[in-house]
Each structure stands twice: as C-alpha cells, then as structure tokens.
TORSE-993581 format. One line per 2 residues: number of its first residue (from 0); their letters; for each residue x, y, z of N, C-alpha, C, CB. Coordinates in pm, 1 decimal. Glycine has a CB too. Example, Ala and Ser with C-alpha at 12.3 -4.5 7.8 and 13.67 -1.06 7.14 Angstrom:
<nodes>
0	AS	1319.0/-569.0/780.0/1230.0/-450.0/780.0/1320.0/-330.0/780.0/1130.8/-447.3/904.6 | 1285.0/-225.0/708.0/1367.0/-106.0/714.0/1290.0/3.0/787.0/1408.4/-59.8/572.5
</nodes>
This chain:
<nodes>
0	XX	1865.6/-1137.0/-451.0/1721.8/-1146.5/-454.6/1665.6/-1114.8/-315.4/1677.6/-1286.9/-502.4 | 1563.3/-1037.1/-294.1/1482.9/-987.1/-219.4/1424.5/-1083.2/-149.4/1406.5/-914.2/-277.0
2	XX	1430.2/-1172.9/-25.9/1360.4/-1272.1/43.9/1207.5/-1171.1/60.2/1454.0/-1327.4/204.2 | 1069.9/-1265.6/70.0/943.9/-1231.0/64.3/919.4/-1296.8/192.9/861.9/-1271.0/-61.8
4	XX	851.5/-1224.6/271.3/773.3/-1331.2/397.3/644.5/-1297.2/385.4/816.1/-1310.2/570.8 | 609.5/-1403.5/413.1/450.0/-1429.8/418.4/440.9/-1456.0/536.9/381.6/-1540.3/334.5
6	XX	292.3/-1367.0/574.9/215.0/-1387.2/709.9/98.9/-1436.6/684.4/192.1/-1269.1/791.8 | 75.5/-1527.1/815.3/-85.6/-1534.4/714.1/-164.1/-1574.5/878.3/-104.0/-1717.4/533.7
8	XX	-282.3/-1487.4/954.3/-329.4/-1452.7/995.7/-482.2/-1515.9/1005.0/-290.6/-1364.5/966.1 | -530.2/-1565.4/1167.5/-636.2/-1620.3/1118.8/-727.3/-1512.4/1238.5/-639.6/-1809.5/1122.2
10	XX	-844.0/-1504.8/1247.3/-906.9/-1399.5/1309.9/-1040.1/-1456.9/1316.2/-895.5/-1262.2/1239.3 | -1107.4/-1565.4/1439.6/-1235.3/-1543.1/1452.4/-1350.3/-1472.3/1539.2/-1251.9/-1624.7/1450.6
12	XX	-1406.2/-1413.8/1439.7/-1520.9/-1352.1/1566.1/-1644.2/-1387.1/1549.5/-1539.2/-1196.3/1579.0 | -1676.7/-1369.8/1700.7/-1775.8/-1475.0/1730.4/-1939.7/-1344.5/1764.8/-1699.9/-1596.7/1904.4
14	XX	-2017.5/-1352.4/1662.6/-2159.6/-1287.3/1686.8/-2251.0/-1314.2/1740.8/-2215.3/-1267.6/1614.4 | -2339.3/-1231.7/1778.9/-2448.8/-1301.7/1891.5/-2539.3/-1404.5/1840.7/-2550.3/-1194.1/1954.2
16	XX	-2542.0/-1397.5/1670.6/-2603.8/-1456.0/1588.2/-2555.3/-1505.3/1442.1/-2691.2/-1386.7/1586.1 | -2604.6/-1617.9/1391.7/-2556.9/-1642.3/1268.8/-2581.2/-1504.0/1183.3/-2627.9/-1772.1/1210.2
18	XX	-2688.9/-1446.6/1143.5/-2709.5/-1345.6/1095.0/-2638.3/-1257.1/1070.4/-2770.1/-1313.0/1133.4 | -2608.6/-1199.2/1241.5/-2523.0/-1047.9/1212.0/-2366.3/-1163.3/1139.6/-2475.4/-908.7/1430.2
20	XX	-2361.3/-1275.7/1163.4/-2244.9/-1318.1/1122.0/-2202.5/-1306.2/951.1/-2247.0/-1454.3/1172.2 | -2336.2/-1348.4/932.1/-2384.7/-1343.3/748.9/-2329.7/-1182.9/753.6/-2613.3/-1369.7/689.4
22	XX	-2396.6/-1091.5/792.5/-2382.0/-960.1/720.6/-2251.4/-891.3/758.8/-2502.4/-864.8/753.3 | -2150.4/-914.3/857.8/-2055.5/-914.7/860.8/-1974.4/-923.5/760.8/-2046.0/-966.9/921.3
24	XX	-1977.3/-1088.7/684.6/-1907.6/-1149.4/612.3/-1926.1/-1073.4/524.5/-1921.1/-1268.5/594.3 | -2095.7/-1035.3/450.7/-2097.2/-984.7/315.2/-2065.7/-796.7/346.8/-2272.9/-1033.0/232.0
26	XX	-2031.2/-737.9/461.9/-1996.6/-607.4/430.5/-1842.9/-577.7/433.3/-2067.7/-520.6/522.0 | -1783.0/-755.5/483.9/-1632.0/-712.8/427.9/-1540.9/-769.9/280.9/-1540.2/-757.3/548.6
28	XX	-1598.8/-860.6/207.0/-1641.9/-918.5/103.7/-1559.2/-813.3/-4.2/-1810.9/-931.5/101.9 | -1659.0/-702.4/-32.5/-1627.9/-573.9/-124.3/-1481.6/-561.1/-110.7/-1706.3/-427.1/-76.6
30	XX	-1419.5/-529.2/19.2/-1259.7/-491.9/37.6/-1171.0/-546.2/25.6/-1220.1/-462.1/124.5 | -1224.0/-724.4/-43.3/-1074.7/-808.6/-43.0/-1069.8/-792.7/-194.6/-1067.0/-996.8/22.8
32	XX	-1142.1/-745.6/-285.6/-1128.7/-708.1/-415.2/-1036.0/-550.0/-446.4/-1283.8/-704.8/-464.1 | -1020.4/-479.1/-322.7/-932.5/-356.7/-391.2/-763.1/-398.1/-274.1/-1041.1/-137.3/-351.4
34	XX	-779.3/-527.1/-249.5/-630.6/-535.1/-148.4/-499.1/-577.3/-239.3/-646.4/-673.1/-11.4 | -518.4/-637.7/-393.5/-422.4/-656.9/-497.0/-424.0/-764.7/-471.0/-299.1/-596.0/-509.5
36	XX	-323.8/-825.5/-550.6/-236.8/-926.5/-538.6/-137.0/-1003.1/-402.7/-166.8/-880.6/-625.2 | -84.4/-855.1/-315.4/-16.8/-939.3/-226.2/-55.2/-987.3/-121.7/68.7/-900.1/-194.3
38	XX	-239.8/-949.4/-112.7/-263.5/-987.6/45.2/-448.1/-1062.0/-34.3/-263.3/-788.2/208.8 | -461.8/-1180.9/25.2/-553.1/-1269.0/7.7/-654.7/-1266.4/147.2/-478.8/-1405.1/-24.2
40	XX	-802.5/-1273.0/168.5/-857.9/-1228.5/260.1/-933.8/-1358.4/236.6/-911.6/-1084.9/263.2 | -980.3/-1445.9/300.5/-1062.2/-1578.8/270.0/-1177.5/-1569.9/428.1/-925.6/-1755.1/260.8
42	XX	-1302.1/-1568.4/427.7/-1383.1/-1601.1/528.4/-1492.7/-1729.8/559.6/-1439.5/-1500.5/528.9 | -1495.3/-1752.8/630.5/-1581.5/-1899.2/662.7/-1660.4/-1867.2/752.6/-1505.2/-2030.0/715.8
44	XX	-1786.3/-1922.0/713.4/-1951.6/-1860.6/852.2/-1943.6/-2007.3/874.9/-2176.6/-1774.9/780.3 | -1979.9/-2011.3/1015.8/-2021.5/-2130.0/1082.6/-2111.3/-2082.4/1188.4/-1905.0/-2213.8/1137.1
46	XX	-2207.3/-2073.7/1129.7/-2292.8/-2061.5/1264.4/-2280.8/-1930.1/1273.4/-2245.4/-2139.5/1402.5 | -2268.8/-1850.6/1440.5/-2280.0/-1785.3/1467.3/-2069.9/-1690.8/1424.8/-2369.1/-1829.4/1591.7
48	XX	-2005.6/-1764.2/1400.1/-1862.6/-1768.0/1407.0/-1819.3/-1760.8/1275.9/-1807.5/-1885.1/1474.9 | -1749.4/-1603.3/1251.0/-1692.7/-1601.6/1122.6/-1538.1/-1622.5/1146.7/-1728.7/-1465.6/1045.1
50	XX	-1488.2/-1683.6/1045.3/-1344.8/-1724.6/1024.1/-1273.3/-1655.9/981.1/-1320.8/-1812.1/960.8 | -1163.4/-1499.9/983.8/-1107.8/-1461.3/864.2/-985.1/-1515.2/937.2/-1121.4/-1301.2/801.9
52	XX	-900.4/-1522.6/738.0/-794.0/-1596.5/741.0/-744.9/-1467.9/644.5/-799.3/-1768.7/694.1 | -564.4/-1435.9/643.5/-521.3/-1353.6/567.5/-425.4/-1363.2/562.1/-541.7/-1260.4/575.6
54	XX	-361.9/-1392.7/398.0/-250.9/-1432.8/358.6/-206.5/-1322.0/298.2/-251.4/-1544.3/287.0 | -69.3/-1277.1/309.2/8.3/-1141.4/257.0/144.8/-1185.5/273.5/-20.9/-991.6/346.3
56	XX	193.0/-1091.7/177.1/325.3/-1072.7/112.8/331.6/-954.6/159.1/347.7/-1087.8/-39.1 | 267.4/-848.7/173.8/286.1/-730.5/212.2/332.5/-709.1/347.9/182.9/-670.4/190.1
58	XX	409.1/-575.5/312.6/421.6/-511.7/484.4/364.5/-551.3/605.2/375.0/-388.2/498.5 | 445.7/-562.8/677.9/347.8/-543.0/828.3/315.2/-467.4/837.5/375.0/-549.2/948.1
60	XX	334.2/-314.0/846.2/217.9/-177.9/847.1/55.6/-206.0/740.0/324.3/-12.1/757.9 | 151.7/-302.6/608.8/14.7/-302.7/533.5/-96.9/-388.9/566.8/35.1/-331.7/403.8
62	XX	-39.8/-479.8/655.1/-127.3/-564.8/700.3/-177.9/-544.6/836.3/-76.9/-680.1/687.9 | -151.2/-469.6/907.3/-185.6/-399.6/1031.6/-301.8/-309.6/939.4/-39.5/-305.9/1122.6
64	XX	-315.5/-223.4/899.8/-387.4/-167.8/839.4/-499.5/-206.6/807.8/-343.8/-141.5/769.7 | -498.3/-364.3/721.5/-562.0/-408.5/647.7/-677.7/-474.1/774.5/-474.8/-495.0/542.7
66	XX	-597.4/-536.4/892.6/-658.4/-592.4/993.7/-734.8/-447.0/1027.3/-555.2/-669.7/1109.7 | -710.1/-326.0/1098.7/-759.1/-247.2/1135.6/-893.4/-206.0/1056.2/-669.0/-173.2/1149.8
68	XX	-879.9/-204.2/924.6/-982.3/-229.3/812.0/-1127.6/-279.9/851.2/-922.9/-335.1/718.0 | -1066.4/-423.6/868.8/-1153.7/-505.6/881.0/-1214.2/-519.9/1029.6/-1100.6/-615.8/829.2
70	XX	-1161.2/-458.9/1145.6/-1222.1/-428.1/1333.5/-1309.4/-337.0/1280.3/-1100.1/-345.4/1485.7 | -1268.3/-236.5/1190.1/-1363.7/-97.6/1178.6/-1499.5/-147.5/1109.4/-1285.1/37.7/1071.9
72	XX	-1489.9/-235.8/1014.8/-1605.8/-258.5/938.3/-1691.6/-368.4/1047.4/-1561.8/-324.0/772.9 | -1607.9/-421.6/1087.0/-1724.1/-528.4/1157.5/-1778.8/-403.0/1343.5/-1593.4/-760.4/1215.9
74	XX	-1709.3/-320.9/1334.3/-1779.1/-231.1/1439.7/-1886.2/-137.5/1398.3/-1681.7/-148.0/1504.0 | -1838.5/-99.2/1286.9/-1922.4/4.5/1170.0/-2055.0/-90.7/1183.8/-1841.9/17.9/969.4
76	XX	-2106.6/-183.0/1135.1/-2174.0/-295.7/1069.7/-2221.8/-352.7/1215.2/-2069.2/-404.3/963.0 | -2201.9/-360.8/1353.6/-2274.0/-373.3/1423.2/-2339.1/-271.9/1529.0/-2230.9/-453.3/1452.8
78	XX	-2306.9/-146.1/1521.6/-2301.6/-37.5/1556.3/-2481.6/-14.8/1475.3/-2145.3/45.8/1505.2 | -2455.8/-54.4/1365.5/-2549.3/11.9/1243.0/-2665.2/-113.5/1288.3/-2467.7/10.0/1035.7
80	XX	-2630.3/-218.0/1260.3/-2765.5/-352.5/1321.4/-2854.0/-329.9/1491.3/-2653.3/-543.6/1351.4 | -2722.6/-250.5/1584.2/-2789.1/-203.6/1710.0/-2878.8/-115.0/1686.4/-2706.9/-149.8/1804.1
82	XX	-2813.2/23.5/1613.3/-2976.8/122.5/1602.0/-3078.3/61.5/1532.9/-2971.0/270.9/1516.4 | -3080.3/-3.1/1438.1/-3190.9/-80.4/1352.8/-3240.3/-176.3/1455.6/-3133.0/-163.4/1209.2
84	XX	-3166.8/-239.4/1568.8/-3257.5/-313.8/1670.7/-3347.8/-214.6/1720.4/-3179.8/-382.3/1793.4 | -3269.5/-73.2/1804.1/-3383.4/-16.4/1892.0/-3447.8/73.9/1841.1/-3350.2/33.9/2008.0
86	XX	-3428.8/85.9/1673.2/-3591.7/157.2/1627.7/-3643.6/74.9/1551.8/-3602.8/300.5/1543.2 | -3669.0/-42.9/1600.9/-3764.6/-125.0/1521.8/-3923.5/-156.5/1600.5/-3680.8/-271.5/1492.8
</nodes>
C-alpha cells in the first residue's frame, strides 16, 4: 500500500484593510471548488487579516502550484483595488 502524506499549510496575510481583506477572501473562494478532493483550502477574515489554511494529499509540485495560485490572485486583486483607488 501506497503511504499518503498530508501537508497542511497555514498562510496569513495581512491587508491594509478589513475590506481589501473581504475581497481577497471572496476572489479566492471560486478556486477551492475546481482543486478536487485531495487538497482542501479553508479561510478566516479577522479584521484586517486573512487566514488561509491548506490541507492536501497531493503533490508537492501540486501544492506549490496551488499556493502560487493563490500569491497571484491576491496580487491580481490588489493590483486591480490600487487603480480603482487612483481613478476614483
């Protein structure tokens, strides 16, 4: 039998605001629904401070990935709230 390891990964980042923290959370939300079965993505807002936590069975490449995923979206997603600051 095939031994399984589980990693499980906690990741907080900290926003200038509860807000961008909220929209953070809900623009990575969508992507823990196409990750399957072997990798679980769970987030917690506190304040200005989102919590991700990530539990996998999968690869380390797949979960390197999956982390890389999730730097890109929360850069994507504040990148996008900065121009909407300075043309407002």
């Amino acid at each position: 039998m095939k031994k399984v390891n589980k990693t499980k990964t906690k990741i907080t980042i900290i926003c200038k605001d509860s807000q961008t923290a909220k929209i953070i959370k809900e623009c990575l939300e969508p992507e823990n629904d196409i990750l399957g079965n072997r990798t679980q993505i769970t987030s917690i807002l506190r304040e200005n401070n989102l919590e991700i936590t990530i539990n996998s069975t999968a690869s380390i490449s797949s979960l390197r990935n999956t982390i890389d995923d999730i730097f890109h979206t929360i850069r994507l997603t504040e990148s996008v709230l900065l121009k909407t600051e300075r043309e407002a």
